[in-house]
N, C-alpha and C positions, 0 to 999 in steps of 0.2 A: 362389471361396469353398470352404472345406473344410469338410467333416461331423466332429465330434468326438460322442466318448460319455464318460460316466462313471459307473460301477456302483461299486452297495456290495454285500458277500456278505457274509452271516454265516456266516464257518466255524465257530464252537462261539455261544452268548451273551452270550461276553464278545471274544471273538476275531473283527477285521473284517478282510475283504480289498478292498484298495479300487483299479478298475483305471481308469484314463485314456488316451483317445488323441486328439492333438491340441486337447487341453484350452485352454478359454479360464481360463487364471488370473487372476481378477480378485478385486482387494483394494483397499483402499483408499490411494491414494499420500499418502507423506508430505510436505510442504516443508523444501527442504534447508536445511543451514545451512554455517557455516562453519565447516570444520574447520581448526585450526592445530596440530593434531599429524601425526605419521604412523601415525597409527591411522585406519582407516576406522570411520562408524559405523557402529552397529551395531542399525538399528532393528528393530521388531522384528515376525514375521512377521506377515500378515495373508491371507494367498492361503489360502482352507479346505483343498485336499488336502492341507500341508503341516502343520496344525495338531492335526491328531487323536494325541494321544500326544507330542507334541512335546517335553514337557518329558524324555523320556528321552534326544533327542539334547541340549538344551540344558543337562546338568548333563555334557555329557561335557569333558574338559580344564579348562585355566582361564578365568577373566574374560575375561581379557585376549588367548587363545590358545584360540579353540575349534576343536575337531577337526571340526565340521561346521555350516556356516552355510546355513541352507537357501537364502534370500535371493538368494545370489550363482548358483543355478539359473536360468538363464533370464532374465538378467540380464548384460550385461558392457562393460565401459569401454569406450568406442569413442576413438579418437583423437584427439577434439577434445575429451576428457574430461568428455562426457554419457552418462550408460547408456543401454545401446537393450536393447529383448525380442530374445533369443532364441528362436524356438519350439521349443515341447516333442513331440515327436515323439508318445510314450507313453510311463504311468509304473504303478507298482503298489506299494501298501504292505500286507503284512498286520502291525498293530495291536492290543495288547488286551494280555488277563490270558489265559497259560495256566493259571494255577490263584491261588490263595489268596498263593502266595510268590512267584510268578515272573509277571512282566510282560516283555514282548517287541513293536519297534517293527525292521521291515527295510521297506526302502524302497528301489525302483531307479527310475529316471529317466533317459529319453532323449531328448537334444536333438537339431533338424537341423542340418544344415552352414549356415552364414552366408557364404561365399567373399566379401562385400562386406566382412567384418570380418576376413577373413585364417582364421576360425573352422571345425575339422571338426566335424564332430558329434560331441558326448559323451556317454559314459554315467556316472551318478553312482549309486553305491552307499554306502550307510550302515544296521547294524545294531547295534541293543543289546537286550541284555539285564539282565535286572533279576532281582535277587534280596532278596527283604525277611525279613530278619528282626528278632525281637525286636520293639519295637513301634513304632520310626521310626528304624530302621537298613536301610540298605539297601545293596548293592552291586553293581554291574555294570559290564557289558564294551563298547566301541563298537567297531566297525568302520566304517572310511570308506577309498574306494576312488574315483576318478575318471579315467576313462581317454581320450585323444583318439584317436578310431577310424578304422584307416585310413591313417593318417599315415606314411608312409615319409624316407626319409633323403631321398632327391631331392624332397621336398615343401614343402622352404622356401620355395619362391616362392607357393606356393599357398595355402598354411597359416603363417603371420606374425605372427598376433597372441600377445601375452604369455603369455597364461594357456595355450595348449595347452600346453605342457610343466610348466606351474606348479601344486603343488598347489592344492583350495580353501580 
């Protein structure tokens, strides 16, 4: 059995920092269905560290093509094509409004090694910012970043599975 924690800090009144380690993410699961496209779906999230501010990653890219899905964290195909958890090693978001016109969401997240799923540990980075003006215009920047840790060239036998070299 492992010990997790998870803090909130207010760094200004509008501005949160929020840190986890080995968090139990618990949300409510959905029932699947049957997809006959080659689009996965796309439900949508429900795990709380990942929903505070969220809507700043979810307007980033398109519909159809989003630059960051929180979802697929801690999450991942296993070969007889069921998801299994990942566990989340520890993650930290600072969240909020730094003033009147700018809104700002960065978020890092670190998974363990899975070696059952061929899986190294990952780290997952995504930030945005937000600029509002006028009185329902807005504009902003994302960054999304996901890296498999560790992984050398002679690590093919060890490390296997799809996604380590695959964006999310």
């Amino acid at each position: 059995m492992q010990a997790g924690f998870d803090a909130k800090v207010a760094v200004t009144p509008s501005l949160n920092l929020d840190l986890t380690a080995n968090p139990i993410l618990t949300g409510r699961s959905r029932s699947a269905g049957i997809n006959l496209t080659r689009f996965e779906f796309k439900f949508p999230e429900r795990r709380q560290f990942f929903l505070e501010n969220s809507d700043l990653f979810d307007k980033a890219g398109f519909p159809e093509a989003r630059t960051f899905f929180s979802r697929r964290i801690g999450l991942v195909k296993a070969p007889s094509g069921l998801y299994v958890r990942v566990p989340i090693a520890f993650g930290a978001r600072l969240s909020g409004s730094i003033n009147r016109k700018w809104r700002l969401n960065v978020m890092n997240i670190q998974t363990r090694e899975k070696l059952s799923l061929g899986l190294p540990s990952q780290n997952y980075t995504v930030a945005t910012i937000q600029r509002n003006f006028w009185r329902q215009s807005s504009f902003s920047v994302t960054y999304a970043d996901k890296e498999s840790l560790h992984v050398g060239d002679a690590d093919s036998s060890k490390y296997f599975h799809d996604t380590v070299f695959s964006p999310f």
